[in-house]
KETI-956105 format. One record per residue: residue number from 1; residue in three letters; x, y, z of N, C-alpha, C, O, CB in turn. Coordinates in pm, whole numbers, padded with zeros to 5 digits. Glycine has a CB too. Example, Ala and Ser with C-alpha at 12.3 -4.5 7.8 and 13.67 -1.06 7.14 Angstrom:
<sites>
<site pos="1" code="Ala" n_X="01319" n_Y="-00569" n_Z="00780" ca_X="01230" ca_Y="-00450" ca_Z="00780" c_X="01320" c_Y="-00330" c_Z="00780" o_X="01424" o_Y="-00332" o_Z="00846" cb_X="01131" cb_Y="-00447" cb_Z="00905"/>
<site pos="2" code="Ser" n_X="01285" n_Y="-00225" n_Z="00708" ca_X="01367" ca_Y="-00106" ca_Z="00714" c_X="01290" c_Y="00003" c_Z="00787" o_X="01341" o_Y="00114" o_Z="00804" cb_X="01408" cb_Y="-00060" cb_Z="00572"/>
</sites>
This chain:
<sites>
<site pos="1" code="Unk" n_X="00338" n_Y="01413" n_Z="-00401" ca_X="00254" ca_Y="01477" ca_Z="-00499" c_X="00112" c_Y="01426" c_Z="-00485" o_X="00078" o_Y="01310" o_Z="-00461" cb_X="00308" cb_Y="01454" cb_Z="-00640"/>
<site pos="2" code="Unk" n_X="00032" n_Y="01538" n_Z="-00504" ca_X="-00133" ca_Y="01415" ca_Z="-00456" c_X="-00191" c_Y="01538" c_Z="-00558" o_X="-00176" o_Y="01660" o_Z="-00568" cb_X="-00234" cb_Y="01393" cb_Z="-00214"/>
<site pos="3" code="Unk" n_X="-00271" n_Y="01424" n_Z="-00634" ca_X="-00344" ca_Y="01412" ca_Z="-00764" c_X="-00534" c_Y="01430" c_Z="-00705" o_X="-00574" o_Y="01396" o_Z="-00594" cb_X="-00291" cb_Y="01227" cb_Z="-00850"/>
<site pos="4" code="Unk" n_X="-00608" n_Y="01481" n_Z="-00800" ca_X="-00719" ca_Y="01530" ca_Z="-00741" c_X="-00791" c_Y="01412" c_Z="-00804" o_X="-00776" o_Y="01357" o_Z="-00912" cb_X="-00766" cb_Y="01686" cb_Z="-00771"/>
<site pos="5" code="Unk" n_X="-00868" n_Y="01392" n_Z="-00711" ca_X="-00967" ca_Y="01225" ca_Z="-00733" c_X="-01143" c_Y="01267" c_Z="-00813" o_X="-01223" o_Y="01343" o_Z="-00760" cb_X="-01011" cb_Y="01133" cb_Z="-00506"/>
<site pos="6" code="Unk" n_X="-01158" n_Y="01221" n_Z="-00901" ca_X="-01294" ca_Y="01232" ca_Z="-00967" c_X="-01370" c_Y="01198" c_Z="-00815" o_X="-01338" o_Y="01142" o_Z="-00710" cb_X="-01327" cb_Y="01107" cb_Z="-01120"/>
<site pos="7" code="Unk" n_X="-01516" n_Y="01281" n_Z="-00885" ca_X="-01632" ca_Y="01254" ca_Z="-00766" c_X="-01658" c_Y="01156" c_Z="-00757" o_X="-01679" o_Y="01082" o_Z="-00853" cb_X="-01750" cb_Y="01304" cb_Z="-00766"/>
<site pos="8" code="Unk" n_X="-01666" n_Y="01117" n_Z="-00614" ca_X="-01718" ca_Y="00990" ca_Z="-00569" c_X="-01646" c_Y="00887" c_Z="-00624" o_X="-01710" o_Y="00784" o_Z="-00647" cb_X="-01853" cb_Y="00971" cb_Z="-00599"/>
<site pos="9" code="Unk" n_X="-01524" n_Y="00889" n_Z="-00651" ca_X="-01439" ca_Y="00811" ca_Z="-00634" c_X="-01345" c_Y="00797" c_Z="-00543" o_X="-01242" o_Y="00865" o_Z="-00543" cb_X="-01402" cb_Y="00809" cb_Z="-00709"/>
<site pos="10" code="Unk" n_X="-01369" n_Y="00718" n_Z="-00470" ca_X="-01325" ca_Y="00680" ca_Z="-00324" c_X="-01122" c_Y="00616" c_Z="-00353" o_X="-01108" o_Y="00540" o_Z="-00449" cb_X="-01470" cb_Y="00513" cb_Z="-00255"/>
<site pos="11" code="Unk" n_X="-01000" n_Y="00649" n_Z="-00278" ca_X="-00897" ca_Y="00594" ca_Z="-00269" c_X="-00851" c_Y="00530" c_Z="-00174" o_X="-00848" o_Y="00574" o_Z="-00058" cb_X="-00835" cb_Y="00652" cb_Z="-00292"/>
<site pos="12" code="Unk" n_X="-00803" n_Y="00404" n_Z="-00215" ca_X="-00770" ca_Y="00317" ca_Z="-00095" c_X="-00638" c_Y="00303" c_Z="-00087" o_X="-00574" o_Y="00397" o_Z="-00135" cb_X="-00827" cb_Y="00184" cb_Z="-00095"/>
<site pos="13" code="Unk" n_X="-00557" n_Y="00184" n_Z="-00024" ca_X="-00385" ca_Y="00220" ca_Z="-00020" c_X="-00356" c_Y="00055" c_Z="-00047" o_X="-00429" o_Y="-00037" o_Z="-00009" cb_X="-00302" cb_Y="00301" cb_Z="00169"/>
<site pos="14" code="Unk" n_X="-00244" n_Y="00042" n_Z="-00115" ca_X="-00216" ca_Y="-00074" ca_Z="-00105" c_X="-00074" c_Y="-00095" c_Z="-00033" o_X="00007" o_Y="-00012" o_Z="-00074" cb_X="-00229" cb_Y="-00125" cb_Z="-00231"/>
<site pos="15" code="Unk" n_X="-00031" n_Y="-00168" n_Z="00048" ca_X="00087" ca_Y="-00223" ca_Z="00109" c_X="00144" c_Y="-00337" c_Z="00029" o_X="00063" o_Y="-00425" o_Z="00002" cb_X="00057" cb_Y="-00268" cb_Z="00247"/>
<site pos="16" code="Unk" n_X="00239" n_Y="-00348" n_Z="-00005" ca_X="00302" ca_Y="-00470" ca_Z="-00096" c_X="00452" c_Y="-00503" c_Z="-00013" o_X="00513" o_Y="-00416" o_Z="00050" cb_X="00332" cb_Y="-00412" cb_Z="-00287"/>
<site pos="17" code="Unk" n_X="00499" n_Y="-00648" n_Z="-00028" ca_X="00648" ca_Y="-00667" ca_Z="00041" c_X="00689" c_Y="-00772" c_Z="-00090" o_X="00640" o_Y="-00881" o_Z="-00121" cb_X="00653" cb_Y="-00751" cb_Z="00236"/>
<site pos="18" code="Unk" n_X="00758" n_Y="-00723" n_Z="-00129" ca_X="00867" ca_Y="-00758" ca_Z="-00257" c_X="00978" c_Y="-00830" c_Z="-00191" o_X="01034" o_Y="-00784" o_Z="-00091" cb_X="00937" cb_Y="-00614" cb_Z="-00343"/>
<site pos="19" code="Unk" n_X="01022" n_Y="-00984" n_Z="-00269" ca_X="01128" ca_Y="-01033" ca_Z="-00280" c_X="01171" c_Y="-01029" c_Z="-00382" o_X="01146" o_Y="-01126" o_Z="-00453" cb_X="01136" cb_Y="-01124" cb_Z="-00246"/>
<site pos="20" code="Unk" n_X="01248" n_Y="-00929" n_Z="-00435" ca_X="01335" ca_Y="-00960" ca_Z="-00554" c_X="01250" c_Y="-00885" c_Z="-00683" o_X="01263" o_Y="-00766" o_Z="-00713" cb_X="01356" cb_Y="-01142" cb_Z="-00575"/>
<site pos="21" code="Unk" n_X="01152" n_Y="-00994" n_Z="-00759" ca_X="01063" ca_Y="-00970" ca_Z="-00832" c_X="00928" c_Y="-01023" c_Z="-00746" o_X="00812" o_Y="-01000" o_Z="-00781" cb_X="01097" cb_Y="-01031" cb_Z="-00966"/>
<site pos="22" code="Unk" n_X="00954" n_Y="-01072" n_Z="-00668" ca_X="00808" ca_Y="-01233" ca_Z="-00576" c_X="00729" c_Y="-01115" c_Z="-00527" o_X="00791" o_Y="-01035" o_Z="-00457" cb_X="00876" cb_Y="-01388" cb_Z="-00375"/>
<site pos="23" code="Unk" n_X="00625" n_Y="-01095" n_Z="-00549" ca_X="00527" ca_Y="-01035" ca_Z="-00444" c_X="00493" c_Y="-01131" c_Z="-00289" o_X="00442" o_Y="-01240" o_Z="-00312" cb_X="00379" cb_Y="-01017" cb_Z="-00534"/>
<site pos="24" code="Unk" n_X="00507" n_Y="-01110" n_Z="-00200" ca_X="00519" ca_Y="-01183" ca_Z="-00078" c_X="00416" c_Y="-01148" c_Z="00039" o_X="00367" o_Y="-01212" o_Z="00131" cb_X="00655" cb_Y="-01162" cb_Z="-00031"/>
<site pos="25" code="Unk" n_X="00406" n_Y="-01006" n_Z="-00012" ca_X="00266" ca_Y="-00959" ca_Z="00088" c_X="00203" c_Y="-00859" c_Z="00056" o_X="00258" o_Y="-00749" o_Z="00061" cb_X="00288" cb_Y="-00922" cb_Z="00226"/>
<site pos="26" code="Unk" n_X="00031" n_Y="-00879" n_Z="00000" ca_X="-00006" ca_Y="-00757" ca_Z="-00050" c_X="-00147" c_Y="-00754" c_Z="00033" o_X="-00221" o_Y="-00849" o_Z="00057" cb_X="-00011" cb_Y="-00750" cb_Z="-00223"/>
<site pos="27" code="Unk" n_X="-00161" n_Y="-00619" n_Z="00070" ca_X="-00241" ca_Y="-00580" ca_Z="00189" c_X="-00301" c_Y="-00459" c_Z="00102" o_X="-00219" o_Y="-00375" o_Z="00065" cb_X="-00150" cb_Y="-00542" cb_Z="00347"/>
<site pos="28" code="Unk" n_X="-00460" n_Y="-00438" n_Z="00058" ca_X="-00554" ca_Y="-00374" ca_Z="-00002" c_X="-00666" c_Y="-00327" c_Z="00098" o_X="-00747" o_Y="-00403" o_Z="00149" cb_X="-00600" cb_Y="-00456" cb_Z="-00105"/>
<site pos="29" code="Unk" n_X="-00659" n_Y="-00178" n_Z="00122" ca_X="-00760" ca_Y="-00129" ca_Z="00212" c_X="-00791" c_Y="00069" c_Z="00226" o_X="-00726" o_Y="00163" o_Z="00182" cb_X="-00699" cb_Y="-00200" cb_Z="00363"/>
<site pos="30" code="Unk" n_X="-00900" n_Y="00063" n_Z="00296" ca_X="-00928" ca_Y="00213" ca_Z="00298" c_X="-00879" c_Y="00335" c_Z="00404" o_X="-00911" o_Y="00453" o_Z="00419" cb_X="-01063" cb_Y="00213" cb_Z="00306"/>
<site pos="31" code="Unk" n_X="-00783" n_Y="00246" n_Z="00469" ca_X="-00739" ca_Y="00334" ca_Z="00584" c_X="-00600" c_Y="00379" c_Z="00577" o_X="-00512" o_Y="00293" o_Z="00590" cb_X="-00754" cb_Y="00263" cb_Z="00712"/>
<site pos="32" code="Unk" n_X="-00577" n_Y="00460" n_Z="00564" ca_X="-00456" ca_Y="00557" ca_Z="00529" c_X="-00316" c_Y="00586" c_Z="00614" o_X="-00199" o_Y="00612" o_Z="00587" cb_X="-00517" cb_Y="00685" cb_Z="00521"/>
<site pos="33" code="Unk" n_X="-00415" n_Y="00563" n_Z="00757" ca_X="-00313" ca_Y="00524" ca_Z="00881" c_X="-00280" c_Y="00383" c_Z="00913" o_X="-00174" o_Y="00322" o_Z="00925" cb_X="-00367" cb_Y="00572" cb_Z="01011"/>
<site pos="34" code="Unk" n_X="-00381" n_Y="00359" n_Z="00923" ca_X="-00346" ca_Y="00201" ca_Z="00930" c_X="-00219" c_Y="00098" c_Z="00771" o_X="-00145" o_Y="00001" o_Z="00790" cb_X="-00545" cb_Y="00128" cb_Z="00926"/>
<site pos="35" code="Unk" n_X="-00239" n_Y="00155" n_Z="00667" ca_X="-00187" ca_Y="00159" ca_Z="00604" c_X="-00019" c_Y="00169" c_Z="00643" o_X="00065" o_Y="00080" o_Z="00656" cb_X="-00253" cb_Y="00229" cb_Z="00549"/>
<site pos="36" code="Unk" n_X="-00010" n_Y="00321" n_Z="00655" ca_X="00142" ca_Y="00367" ca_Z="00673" c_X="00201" c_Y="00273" c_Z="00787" o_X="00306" o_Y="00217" o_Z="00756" cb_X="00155" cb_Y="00538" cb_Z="00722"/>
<site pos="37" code="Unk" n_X="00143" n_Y="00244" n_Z="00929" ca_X="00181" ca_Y="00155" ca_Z="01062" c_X="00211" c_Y="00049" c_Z="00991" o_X="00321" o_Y="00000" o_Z="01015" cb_X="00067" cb_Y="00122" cb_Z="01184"/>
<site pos="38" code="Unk" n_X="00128" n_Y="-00016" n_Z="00888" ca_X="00153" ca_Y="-00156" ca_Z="00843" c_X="00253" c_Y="-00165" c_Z="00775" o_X="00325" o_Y="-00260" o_Z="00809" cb_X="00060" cb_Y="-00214" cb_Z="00775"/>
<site pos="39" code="Unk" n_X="00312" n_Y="-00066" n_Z="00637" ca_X="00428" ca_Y="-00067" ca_Z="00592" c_X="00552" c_Y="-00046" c_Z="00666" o_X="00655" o_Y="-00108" o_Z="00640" cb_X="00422" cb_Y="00005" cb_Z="00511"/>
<site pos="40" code="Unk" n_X="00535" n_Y="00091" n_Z="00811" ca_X="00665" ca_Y="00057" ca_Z="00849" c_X="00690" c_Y="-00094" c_Z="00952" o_X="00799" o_Y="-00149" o_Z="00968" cb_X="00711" cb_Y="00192" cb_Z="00923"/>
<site pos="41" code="Unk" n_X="00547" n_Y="-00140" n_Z="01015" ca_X="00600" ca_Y="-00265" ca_Z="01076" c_X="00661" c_Y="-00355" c_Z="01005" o_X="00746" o_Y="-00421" o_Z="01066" cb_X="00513" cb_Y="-00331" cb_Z="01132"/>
<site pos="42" code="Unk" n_X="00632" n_Y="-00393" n_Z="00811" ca_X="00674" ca_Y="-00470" ca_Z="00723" c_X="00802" c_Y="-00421" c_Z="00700" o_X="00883" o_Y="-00501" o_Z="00654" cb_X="00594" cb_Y="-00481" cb_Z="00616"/>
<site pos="43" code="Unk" n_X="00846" n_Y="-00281" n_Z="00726" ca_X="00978" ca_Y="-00243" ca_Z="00661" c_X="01070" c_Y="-00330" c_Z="00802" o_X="01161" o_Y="-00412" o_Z="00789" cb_X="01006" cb_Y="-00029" cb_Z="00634"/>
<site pos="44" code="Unk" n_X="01005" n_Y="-00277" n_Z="00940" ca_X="01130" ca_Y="-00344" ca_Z="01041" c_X="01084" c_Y="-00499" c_Z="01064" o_X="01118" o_Y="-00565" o_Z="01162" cb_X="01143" cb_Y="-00255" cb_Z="01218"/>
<site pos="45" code="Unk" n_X="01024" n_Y="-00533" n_Z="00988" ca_X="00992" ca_Y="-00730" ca_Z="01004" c_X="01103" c_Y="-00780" c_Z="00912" o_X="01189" o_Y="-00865" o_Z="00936" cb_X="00803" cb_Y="-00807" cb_Z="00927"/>
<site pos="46" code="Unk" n_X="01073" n_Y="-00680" n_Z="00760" ca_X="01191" ca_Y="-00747" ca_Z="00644" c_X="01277" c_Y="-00661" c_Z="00615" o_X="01285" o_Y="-00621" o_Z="00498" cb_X="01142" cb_Y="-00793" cb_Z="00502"/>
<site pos="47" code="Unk" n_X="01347" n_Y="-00621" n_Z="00699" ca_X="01464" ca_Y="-00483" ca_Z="00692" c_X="01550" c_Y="-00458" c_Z="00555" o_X="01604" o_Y="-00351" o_Z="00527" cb_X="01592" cb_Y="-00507" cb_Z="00814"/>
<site pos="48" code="Unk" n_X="01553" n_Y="-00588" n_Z="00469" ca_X="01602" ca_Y="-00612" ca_Z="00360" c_X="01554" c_Y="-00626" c_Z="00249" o_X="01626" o_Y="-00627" o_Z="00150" cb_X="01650" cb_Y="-00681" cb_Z="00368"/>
<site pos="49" code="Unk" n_X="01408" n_Y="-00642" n_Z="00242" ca_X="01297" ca_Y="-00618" ca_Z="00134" c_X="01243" c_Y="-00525" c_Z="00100" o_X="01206" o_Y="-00450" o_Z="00190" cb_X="01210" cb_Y="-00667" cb_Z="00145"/>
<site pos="50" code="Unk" n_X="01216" n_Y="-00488" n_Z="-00025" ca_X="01128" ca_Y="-00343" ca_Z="-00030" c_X="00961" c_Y="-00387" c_Z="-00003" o_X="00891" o_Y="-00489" o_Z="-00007" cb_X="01147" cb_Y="-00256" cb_Z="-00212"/>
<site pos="51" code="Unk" n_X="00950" n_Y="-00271" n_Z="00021" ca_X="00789" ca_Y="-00251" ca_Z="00072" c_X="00732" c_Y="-00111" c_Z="00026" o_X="00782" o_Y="-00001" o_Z="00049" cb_X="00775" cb_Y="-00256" cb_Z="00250"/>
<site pos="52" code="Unk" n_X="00630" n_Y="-00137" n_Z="-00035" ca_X="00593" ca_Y="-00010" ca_Z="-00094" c_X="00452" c_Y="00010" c_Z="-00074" o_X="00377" o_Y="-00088" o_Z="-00077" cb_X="00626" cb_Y="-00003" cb_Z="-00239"/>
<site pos="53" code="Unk" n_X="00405" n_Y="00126" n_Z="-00052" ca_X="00244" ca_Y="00195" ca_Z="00011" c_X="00215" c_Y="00254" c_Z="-00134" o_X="00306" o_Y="00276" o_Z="-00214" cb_X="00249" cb_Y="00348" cb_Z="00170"/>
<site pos="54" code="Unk" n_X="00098" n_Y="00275" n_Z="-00158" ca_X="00046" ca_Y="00338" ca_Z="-00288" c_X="-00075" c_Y="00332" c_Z="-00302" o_X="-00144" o_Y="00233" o_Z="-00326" cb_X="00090" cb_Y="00288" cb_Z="-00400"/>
<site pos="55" code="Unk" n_X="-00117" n_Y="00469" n_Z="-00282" ca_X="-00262" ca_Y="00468" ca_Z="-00313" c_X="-00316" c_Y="00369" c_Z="-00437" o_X="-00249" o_Y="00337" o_Z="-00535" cb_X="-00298" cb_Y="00617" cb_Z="-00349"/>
<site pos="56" code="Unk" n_X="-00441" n_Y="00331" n_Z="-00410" ca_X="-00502" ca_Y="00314" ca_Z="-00504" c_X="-00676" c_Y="00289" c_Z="-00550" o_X="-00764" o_Y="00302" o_Z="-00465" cb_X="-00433" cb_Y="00240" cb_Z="-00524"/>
<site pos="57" code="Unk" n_X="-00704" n_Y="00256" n_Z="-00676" ca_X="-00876" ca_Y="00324" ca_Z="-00664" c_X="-00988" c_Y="00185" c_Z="-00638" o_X="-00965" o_Y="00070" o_Z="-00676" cb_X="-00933" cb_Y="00420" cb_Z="-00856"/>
<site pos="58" code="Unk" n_X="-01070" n_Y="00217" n_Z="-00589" ca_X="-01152" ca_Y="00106" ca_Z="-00571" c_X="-01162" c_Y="-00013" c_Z="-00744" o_X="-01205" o_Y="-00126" o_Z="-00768" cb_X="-01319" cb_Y="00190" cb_Z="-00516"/>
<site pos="59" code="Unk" n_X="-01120" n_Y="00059" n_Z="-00798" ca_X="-01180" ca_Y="-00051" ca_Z="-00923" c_X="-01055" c_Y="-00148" c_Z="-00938" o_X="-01052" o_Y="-00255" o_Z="-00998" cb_X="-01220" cb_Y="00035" cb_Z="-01101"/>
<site pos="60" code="Unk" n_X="-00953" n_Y="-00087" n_Z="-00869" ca_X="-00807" ca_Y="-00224" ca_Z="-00832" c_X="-00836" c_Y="-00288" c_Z="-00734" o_X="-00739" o_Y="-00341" o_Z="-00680" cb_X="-00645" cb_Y="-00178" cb_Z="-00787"/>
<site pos="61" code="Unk" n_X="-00981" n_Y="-00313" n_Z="-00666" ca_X="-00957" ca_Y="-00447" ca_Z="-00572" c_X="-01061" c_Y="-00527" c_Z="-00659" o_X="-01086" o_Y="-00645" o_Z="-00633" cb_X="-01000" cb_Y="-00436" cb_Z="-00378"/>
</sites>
């Protein structure tokens, strides 16, 4: 589902790797591809952890 962004508000992506409740790896940036490569390399590094991609807006870094 993709949501329409106010002007000139720029979206970035965040990568996160979850233990359990532990945040373990959180990766904040503007590239969308580079993004997705990084979550699935984190999904086959921790095959057993969740890892989750999610946009998000410049005023969350």
């Amino acid at each position: 589902m993709e949501t329409a962004q106010a002007e000139g508000a720029a979206e970035g992506r965040r990568v996160q790797v979850w233990f359990g409740e532990h945040l373990i790896s959180d990766w904040i940036g503007d590239d969308p591809r580079y993004a997705a490569r990084l979550a699935a390399a984190q999904r086959r590094r921790f095959a057993k952890l969740r890892v989750t991609n999610e946009p998000t807006a410049r005023a969350d870094r």
